[in-house]
C-alpha positions, -999 to +999 in steps of 0.1 A: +054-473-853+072-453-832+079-456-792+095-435-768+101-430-729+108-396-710+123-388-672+103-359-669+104-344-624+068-336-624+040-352-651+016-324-638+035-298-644+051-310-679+015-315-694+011-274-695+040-275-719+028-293-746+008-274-775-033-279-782-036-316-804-001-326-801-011-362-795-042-384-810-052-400-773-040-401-740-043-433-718-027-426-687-026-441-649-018-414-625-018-421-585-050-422-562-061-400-542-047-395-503-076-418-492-074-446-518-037-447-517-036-449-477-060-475-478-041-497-500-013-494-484-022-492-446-011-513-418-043-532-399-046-553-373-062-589-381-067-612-359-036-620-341-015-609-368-003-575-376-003-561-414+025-540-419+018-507-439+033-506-477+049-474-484+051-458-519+076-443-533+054-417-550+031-394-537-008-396-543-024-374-561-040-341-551-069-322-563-049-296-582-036-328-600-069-339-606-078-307-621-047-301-643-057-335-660-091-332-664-082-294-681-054-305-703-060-337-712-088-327-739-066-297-748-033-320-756-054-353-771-076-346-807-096-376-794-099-397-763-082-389-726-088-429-704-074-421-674-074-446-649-094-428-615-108-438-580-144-444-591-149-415-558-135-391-581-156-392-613-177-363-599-146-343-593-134-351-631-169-341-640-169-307-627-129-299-635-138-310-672-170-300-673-183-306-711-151-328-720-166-354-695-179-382-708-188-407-683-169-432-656-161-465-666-153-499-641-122-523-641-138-554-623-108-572-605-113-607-606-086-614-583-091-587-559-080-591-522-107-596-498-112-574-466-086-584-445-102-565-414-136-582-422-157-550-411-168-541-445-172-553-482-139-553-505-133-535-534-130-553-562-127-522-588-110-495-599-122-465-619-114-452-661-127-421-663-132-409-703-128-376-716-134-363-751-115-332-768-145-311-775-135-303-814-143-339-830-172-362-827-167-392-807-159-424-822-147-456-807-143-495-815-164-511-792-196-509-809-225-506-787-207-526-755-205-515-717-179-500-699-170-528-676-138-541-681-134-583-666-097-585-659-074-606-630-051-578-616-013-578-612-016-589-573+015-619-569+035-607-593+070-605-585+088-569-588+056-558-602+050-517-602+029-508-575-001-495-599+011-516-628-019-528-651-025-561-665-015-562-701-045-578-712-068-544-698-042-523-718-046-541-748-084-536-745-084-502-735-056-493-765-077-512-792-114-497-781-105-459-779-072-454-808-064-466-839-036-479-857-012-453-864-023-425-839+001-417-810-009-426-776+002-403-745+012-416-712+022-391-687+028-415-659+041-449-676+053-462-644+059-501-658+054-495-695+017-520-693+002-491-717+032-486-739+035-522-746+001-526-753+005-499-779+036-513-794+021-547-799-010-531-812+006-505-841+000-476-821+030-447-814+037-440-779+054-416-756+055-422-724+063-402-690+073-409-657+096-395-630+115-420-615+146-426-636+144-467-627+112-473-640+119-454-671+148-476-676+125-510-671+098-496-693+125-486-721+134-521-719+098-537-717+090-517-749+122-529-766+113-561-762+078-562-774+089-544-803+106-579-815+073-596-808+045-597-837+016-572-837-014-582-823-047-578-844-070-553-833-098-580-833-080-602-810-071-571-783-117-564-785-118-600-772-098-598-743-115-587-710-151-592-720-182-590-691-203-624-700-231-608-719-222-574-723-192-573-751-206-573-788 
């Protein structure tokens, strides 16, 4: 098993370079659109008390960005793309992809935030939107179960990445759609949720991202779950199950 993180200035761009199979899967979490990310992070005005706005220190992403993932992802990966998506934008993946388009898939957060303006419902979601590489059949370990993920987000935790993934989604997502020993692609690592989840699970990683700090935190996240032992496949499949759904 094999790890390994790059500074790389633009993910997008990058992603051209690499040659047709050159990677068994991609599982990846890129930035939301302008709309989603300004909603997460906008300032609003409750009550009597004001909200400040959270600024990122990365921008969202745009629909060229869109389309160069949903284009190259089933070019670079001989098997599965799982990108993590605004559920708004699996018709957009859809058409960009077009036959490599599988379907759209649901992280239900548990733990979600409620509406803190109180003039509409909350979301308590996020959106995995699956591709396929068009060579190979599609195969995956989950049997004949949904794709609804249950999992408690990373809301509360301290220094946390502002898109970081819980690691027990991760090590669902790595265990359902690789397999020990392929190479799992992550062109925007952020954290290092997905790269640990692959380490603990057998799987080779290489991981992106373009801000030098969080390369260096992820490096070290990865060291350190290299000294931990694996985790059975079986065990990842039970994590994050919907009550009646997972078989």
């Amino acid at each position: 098993m094999t790890y390994a993180i790059e500074c790389v200035s633009d993910s997008y761009g990058a992603f051209q370079e690499l040659e047709a199979g050159d990677v068994d899967v991609v599982i990846t979490d890129p930035p939301y659109n302008a709309h989603v990310q300004g909603n997460l992070c906008s300032g609003s005005l409750v009550g009597t008390k004001n909200v400040p706005k959270y600024e990122l220190d990365f921008a969202p992403q745009s629909a060229a960005g869109l389309d160069i993932l949903a284009r190259e992802c089933p070019r670079v990966a001989r098997r599965w793309s799982v990108i993590f998506s605004a559920v708004e934008d699996f018709g957009l993946y859809k058409m960009a992809a077009r036959e490599a388009y599988v379907r759209g898939c649901i992280w239900y957060k548990c733990n979600a935030m409620g509406q803190l303006t109180v003039d509409r419902p909350a979301t308590a979601y996020e959106g995995i939107t699956l591709l396929h590489s068009y060579a190979v059949k599609k195969a995956w370990n989950g049997r004949g179960s949904y794709g609804i993920w249950r999992c408690n987000g990373t809301r509360g935790k301290k220094d946390r990445h502002p898109n970081e993934k819980p690691p027990d989604l991760c090590l669902k997502l790595v265990a359902l759609f690789s397999n020990r020993g392929e190479t799992v692609f992550d062109a925007f690592c952020g954290s290092g949720a997905i790269g640990e989840a692959c380490v603990r699970l057998g799987r080779n990683y290489v991981g992106w991202d373009s801000d030098p700090a969080w390369c260096d935190r992820a490096r070290a996240r990865l060291t350190v779950a290299a000294g931990y032992p694996e985790i059975a496949d079986e065990q990842a499949l039970g994590l994050c199950s919907m009550k009646g759904t997972d078989t």
